[in-house]
C-alpha positions in Angstrom: 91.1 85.8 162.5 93.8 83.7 160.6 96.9 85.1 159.6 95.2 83.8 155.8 92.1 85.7 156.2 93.3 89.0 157.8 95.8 88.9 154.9 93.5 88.4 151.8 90.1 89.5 153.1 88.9 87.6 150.2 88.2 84.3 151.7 86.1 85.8 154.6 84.1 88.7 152.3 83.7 86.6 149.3 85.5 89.7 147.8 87.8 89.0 144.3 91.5 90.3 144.4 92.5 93.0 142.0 93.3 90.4 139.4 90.4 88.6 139.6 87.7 91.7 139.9 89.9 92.6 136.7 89.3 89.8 134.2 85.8 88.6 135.8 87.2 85.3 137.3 86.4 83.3 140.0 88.6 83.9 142.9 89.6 81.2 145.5 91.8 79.7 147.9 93.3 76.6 148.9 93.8 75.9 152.7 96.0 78.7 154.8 97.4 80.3 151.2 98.2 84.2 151.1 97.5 84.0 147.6 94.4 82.9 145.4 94.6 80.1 143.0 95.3 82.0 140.2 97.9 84.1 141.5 99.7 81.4 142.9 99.6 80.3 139.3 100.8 83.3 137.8 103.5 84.0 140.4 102.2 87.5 141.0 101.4 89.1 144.4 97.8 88.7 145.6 96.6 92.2 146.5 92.9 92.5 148.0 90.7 94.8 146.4 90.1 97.9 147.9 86.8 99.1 148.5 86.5 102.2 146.1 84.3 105.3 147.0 81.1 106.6 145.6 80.9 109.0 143.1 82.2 110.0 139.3 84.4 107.0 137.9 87.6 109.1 136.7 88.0 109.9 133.3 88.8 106.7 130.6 92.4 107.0 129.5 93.6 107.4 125.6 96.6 107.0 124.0 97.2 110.6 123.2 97.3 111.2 127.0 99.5 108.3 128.5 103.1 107.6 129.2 104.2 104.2 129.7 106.8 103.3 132.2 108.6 100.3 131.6 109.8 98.3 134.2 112.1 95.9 134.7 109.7 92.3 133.4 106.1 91.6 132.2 103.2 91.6 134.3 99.2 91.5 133.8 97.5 94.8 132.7 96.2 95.4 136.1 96.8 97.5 139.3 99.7 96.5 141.2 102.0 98.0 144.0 105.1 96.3 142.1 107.1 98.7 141.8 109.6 96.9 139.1 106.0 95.9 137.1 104.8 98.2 133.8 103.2 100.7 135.3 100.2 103.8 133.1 101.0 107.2 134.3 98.2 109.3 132.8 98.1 112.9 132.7 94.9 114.4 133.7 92.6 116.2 131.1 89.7 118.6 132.5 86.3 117.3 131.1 85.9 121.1 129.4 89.0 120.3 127.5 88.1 117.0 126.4 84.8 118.1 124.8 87.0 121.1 123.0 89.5 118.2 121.6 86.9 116.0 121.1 85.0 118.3 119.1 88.0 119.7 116.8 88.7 116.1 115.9 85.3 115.7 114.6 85.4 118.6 112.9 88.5 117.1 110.6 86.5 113.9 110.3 89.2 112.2 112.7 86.9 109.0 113.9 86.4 109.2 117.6 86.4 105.4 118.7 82.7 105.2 119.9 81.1 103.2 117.2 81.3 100.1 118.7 78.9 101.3 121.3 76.2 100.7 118.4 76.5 97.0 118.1 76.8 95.9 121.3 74.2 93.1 120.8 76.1 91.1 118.4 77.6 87.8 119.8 80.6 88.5 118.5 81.0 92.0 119.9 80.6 90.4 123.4 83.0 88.1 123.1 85.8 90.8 121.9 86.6 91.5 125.8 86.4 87.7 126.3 89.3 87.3 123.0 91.4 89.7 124.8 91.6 89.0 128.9 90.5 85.2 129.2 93.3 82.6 128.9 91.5 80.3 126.6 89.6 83.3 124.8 92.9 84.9 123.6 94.8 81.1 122.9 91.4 80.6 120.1 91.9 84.3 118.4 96.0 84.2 118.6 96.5 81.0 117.8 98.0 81.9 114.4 100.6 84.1 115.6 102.3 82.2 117.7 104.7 79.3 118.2 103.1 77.5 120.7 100.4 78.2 123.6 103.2 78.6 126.3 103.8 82.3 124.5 100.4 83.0 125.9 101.4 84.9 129.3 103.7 87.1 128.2 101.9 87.6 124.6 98.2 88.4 126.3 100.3 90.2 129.5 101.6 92.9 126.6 98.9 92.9 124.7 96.8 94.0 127.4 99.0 96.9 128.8 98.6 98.6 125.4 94.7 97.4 124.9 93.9 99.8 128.0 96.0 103.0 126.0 93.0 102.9 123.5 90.8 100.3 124.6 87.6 102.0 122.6 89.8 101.4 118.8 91.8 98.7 119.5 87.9 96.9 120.3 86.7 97.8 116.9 90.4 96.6 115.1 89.7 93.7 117.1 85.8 92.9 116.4 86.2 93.7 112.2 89.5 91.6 112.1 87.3 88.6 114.0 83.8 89.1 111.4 86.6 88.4 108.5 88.9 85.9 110.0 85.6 83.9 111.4 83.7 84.1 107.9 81.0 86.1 109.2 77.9 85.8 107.1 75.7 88.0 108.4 75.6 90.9 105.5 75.6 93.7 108.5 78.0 92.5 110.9 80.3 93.2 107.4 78.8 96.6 107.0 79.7 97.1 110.5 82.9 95.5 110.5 84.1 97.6 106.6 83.2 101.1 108.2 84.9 99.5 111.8 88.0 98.8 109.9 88.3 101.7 107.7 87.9 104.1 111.1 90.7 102.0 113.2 92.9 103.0 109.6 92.4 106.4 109.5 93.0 106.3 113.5 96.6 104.6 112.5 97.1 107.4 109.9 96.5 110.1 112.1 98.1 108.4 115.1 101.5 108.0 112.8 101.7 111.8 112.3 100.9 112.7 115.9 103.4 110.0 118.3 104.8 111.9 120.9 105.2 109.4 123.3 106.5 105.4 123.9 102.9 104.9 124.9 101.9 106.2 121.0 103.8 103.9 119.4 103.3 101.1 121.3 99.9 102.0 120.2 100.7 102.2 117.2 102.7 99.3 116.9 99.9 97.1 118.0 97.2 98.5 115.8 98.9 98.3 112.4 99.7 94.5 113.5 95.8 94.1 113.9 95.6 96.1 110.5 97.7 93.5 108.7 95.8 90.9 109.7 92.4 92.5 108.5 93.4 93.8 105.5 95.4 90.6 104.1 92.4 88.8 105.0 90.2 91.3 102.5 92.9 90.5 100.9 94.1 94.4 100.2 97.1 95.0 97.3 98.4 97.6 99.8 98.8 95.8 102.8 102.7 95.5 103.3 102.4 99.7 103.5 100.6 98.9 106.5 103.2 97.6 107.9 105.9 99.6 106.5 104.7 102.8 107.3 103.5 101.9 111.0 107.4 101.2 111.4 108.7 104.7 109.9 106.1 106.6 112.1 107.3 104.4 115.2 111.4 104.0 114.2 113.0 106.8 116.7 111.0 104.7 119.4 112.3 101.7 118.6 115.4 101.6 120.6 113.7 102.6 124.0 110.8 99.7 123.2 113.3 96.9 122.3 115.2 97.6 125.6 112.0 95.9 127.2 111.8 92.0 126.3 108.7 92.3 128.1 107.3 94.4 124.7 108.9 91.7 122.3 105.7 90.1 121.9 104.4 93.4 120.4 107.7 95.3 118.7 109.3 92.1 117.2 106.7 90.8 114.8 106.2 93.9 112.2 109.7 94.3 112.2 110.4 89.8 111.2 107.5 90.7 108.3 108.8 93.9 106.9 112.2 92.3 107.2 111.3 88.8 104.6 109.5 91.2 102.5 112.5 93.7 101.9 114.5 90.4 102.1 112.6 89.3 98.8 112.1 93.1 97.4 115.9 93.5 97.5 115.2 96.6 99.9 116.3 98.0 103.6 114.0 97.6 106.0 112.9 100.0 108.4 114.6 98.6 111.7 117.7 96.3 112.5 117.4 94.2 115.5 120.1 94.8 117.8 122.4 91.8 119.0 121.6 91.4 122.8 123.2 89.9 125.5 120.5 87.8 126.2 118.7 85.0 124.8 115.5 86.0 123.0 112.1 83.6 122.6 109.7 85.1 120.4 106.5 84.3 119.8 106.9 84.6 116.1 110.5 84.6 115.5 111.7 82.2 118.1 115.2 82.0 119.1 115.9 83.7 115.8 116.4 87.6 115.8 120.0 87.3 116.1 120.1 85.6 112.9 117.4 88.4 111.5 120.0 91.1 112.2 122.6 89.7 109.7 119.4 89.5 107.1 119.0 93.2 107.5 122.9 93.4 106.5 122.0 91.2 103.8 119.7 93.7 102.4 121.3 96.5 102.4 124.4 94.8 100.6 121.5 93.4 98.0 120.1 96.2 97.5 123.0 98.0 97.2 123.8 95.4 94.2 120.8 95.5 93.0 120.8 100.0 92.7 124.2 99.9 91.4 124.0 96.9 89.0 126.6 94.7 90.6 127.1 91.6 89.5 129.2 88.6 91.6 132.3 87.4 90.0 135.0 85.9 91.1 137.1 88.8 91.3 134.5 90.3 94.0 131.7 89.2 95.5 130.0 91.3 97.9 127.8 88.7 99.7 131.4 87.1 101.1 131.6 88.8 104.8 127.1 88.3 105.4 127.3 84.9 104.1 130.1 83.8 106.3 128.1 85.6 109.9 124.9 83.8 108.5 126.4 79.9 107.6 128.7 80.0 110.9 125.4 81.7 113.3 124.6 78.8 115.8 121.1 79.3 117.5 121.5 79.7 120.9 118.3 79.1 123.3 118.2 79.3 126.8 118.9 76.4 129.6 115.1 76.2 130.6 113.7 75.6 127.1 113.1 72.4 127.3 111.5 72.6 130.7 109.5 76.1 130.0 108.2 75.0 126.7 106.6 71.8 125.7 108.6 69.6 124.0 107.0 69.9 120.7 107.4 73.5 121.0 110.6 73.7 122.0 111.0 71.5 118.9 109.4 73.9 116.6 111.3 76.5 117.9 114.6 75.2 117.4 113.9 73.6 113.9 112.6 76.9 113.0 115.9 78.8 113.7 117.5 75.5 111.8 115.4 76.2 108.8 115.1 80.4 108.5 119.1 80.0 108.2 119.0 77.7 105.4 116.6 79.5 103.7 119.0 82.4 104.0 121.5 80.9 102.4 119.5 79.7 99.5 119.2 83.5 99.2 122.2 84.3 99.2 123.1 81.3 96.5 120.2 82.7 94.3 121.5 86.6 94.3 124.5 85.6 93.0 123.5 82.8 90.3 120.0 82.4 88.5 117.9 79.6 88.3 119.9 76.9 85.8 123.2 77.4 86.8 124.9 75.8 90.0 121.2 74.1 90.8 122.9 71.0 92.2 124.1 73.4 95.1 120.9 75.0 95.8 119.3 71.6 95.6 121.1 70.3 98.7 119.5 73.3 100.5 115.9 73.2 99.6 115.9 69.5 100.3 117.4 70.1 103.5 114.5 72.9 104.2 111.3 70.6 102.7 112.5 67.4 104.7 112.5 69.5 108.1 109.4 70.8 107.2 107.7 68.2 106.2 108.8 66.7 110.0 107.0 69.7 111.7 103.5 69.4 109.0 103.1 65.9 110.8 102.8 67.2 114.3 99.7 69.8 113.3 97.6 70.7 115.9 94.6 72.8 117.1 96.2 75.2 119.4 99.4 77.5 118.5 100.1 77.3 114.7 102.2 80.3 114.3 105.1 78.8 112.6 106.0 81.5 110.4 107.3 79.4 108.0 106.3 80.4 104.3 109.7 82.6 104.0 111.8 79.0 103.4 109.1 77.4 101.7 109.0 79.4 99.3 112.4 79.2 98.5 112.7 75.9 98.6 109.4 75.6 96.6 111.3 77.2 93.4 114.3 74.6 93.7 111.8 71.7 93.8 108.2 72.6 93.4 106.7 68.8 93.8 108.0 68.3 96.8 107.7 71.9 98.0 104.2 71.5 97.3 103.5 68.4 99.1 104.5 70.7 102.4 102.5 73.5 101.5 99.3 71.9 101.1 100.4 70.1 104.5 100.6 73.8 106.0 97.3 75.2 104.5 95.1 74.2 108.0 98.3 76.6 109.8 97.7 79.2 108.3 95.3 81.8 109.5 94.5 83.2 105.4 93.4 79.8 104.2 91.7 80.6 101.2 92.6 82.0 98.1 95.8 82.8 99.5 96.8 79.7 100.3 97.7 79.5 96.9 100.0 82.7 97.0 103.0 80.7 97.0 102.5 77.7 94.4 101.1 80.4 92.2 104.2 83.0 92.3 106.6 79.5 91.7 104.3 79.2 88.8 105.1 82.4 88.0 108.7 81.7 88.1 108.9 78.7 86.1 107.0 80.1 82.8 109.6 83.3 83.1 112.4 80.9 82.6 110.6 78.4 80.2 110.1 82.1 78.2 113.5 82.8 78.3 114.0 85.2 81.7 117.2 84.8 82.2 117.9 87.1 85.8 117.6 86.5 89.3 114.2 85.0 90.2 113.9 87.6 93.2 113.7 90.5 91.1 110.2 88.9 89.5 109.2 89.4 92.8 107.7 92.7 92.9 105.3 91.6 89.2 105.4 87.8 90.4 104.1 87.7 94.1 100.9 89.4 94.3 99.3 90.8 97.5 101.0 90.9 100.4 103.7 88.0 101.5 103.6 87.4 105.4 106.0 84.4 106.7 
C-alpha cells in the first residue's frame, strides 16, 4: 500500500474525509497527495473518517448547553484534532432531563425550535442547509453583507461554528428571512415564514435574559443579525431595538468575543449598525471597538473599526451636547480633540491586501475607509453649524464623498455587494441632493431592501429640505429621530 493510501484511506475505500462527509461534497485526490482536493484548498489537515459504531446517535447539542472554546484562528465547523482550531465542548444532558426542560418551556409558551420539521417539502426549506455549508450556496444568500466574495471563508467558517449551537432556530431565522428577501409568493410559505419569524424572536427574547455563556451570545449575536435582516425587510418601525437590545443582553461578553478575529465576521457588524445609528440619534452606543494591535479586515466594516472607535467618542461628546444644550463657539468647542484623531486617522491595511483580495476588492475596501472618514467629518461640520451657514466647507466634503462613490457604483456586480455605504451618502445627499441622488439610484441593485426602502434616504433629505424652506433653523441631525423613518442600516 502507498504511503498516500495507507494515509488517507479515502482513495482506496471510496470513503469522504471528515470535511467532505460533513458538507456532502465529493471527495478526491490528485496523484500521491496526503490531502483531498478540497483540503489542499482550504489549507486544513485531511483527517479520514472514522468508521462510527452502531447504535443511538448522541444527543443534538443547544445553545443553552455549550461552551465555546476559542482558539487561536478560524477553521470549518467540523471535527478536527487541531488543537489551536475552535473547538464545542458540550455538557451532557440525561434524556429524562431534557423531556422535564423541554416540557417546562412549553409550558411558558417558550417556542421549542421544531417547526421547521413541518415544512420540510418546500424547495426553499431544502436549500436552507445548502445557503449555509456550500461555497456558492452561502456567496448567493450573503452576498449583501459583505465586501467582496474573498470574505467568504472566514465569514461561512464562523457562521457555521455558531449554526451547530442551535442549528434547529437558527434554520427557521434562516428559511423566513430567505421567503421575504426572495419575494416568496406562495401565500403559505408567508404563513409559515410570519409564525417562523415571530418564534426565532421570542427565542432571542428569552435567549437575552438567560446568556450564561460565550457560546449564548455568540448565539445570540448571530440570531438578532438574522432578525435585522427579516424584520427591515417587513419593513418593522422597531427594528434598530433588534439590534440594540441583542448588544445590551451580549455587552459583558463582548471583550472575550472580540479577542478572537476569527469571530469578527459575526461580533463586528451589529456593533458598525448600532454605532451609525446612535451616530445620527446623537446617542452612545452599546459597545466601543477597542484599538488592536493588529490590522483588522471586515466583512462589513473593512479596514475601518479603528476609525469606528473615535465615532463612538464622537457620540458620547454629541450627546453629551446635545443633553446639556451645548452650543460650539469660539470660546469652546467640544468636538476639537475627536475631530483632530478622526481628520489625522490614516487607514492602515495589511501587506497581503492586494494579493489576498481581488483588486477590485481591495479597492472597495480602501475607498471605503477613505469615504466613512469624510463622512465623519461632515458630521462633525454639521453638529456644530446648521444647514446655511459655512455650506461652502461642507460642500468640499460631500463632493469629495459623491465623486468616490460614484467611482465604486460603476464597478457593480453580481457577487459581494456589501458596501455599507448609505452612512456617507446620506450625508453627502443633504449637501447636494442632485448629485447625491444620481449615486443612490446607482446603488439601488446593492442593496439587499430594494424596494420601498430604497427610497429611505432621498425621502428623509426631502424631509430635511422642506424643514429649512419652513423655517427650521437647528441641526439637521436632530430631525433625525421624526425625519428618518424605519430603521437606517449603512
Amino acid at each position: 500500500m502507498s504511503a498516500a493510501t495507507s494515509t488517507t484511506g479515502a482513495i482506496g475505500q471510496g470513503a469522504a474525509c471528515e470535511r467532505c462527509h460533513k458538507y456532502k461534497e465529493k471527495c478526491t485526490y490528485t496523484g500521491l497527495e496526503r490531502s483531498c482536493v478540497r483540503c489542499l484548498k482550504l489549507k486544513r489537515e485531511c483527517v479520514m473518517r472514522a468508521k462510527k459504531r452502531m447504535g443511538r446517535p448522541p444527543v443534538a447539542k443547544s445553545a443553552s448547553s455549550t461552551i465555546l472554546d476559542v482558539g487561536t484562528r478560524p477553521v470549518e465547523a467540523s471535527n478536527t484534532h487541531d488543537t489551536n482550531a475552535m473547538t464545542l465542548v458540550t455538557r451532557k444532558t440525561s434524556s429524562s432531563k431534557k423531556k422535564r426542560q423541554n416540557a417546562a418551556a412549553e409550558s411558558q409558551g417558550f417556542p421549542l425550535p421544531r417547526s421547521l420539521f413541518a415544512f420540510q417539502q418546500s424547495p426553499l426549506s431544502q436549500n436552507i442547509k445548502h445557503a449555509i455549508v456550500s461555497v456558492t450556496g452561502f456567496q448567493e444568500f450573503h452576498r449583501f453583507f459583505m465586501l467582496g466574495e474573498t470574505f467568504t471563508s472566514l465569514y461561512q467558517s464562523a457562521t457555521l461554528v455558531i449554526y451547530d449551537l442551535a442549528p434547529q432556530v437558527f434554520s427557521n431565522a434562516y428559511y423566513a428571512t430567505m421567503c421575504v428577501l426572495f419575494d416568496q409568493k406562495n401565500p403559505s410559505l408567508r404563513d409559515n415564514e410570519m409564525t417562523l419569524a415571530a418564534s426565532c424572536l421570542r427565542h432571542l427574547v428569552k435567549l437575552s435574559y438567560s446568556i450564561n455563556s460565550v457560546g449564548d451570545a455568540a448565539v445570540a449575536i448571530m440570531l438578532g443579525q438574522i432578525m435585522l435582516v427579516y424584520n427591515s425587510l417587513i419593513p418593522n418601525p422597531y427594528t434598530r431595538t433588534i439590534t440594540k437590545g441583542t448588544l445590551l443582553a451580549t455587552k459583558e461578553w463582548y471583550p472575550q468575543l472580540l479577542k478572537e478575529p476569527s469571530f469578527d465576521s459575526i461580533t463586528l457588524a451589529p456593533v458598525f449598525v448600532d454605532t451609525v445609528d446612535c451616530l445620527f440619534r446623537r446617542e452612545v452606543p452599546v459597545v466601543r471597538i477597542p484599538v488592536r494591535n493588529f490590522c483588522t479586515v471586515d466583512r462589513l466594516m473593512g479596514i475601518s473599526s479603528p476609525l469606528f472607535s473615535y465615532i463612538y467618542d464622537l457620540c458620547e461628546v454629541s450627546h453629551d451636547c446635545k443633553v446639556k444644550d451645548i452650543a460650539p463657539s469660539t470660546e469652546y468647542d467640544p468636538y476639537t480633540d475627536v475631530e483632530e484623531r478622526i481628520s489625522s486617522w490614516v487607514p492602515e491595511w495589511p501587506p497581503d491586501l492586494f494579493t489576498t483580495f481581488s483588486p477590485l476588492e481591495a479597492t472597495k475596501i480602501v475607498a471605503q475607509a477613505q469615504i466613512f472618514r469624510l463622512g465623519t467629518l461632515l458630521i462633525v461640520h454639521r453638529l456644530r453649524y446648521p444647514l446655511g451657514v459655512e455650506d461652502e466647507a461642507a460642500g468640499v466634503l460631500a463632493d469629495e464623498i459623491i465623486l468616490l462613490l460614484s467611482r465604486l457604483a460603476n464597478h457593480q456586480e453580481n457577487c459581494a455587494t456589501g458596501l455599507g455605504l448609505d452612512f456617507p451618502l446620506l450625508v453627502a445627499m443633504i449637501e447636494k441632493p442632485g448629485p447625491g441622488s444620481e449615486v443612490d439610484e446607482a446603488f439601488v441593485p446593492l442593496r439587499y431592501r430594494q424596494h420601498g426602502e430604497s427610497r429611505q434616504l432621498s425621502e428623509f433629505v426631502k424631509y430635511v429640505t422642506d424643514a429649512r424652506s419652513a423655517g427650521y433653523s437647528g441641526l439637521w441631525l436632530d430631525l433625525v429621530h421624526d425625519g428618518l423613518h424605519g430603521v437606517f442600516i449603512p
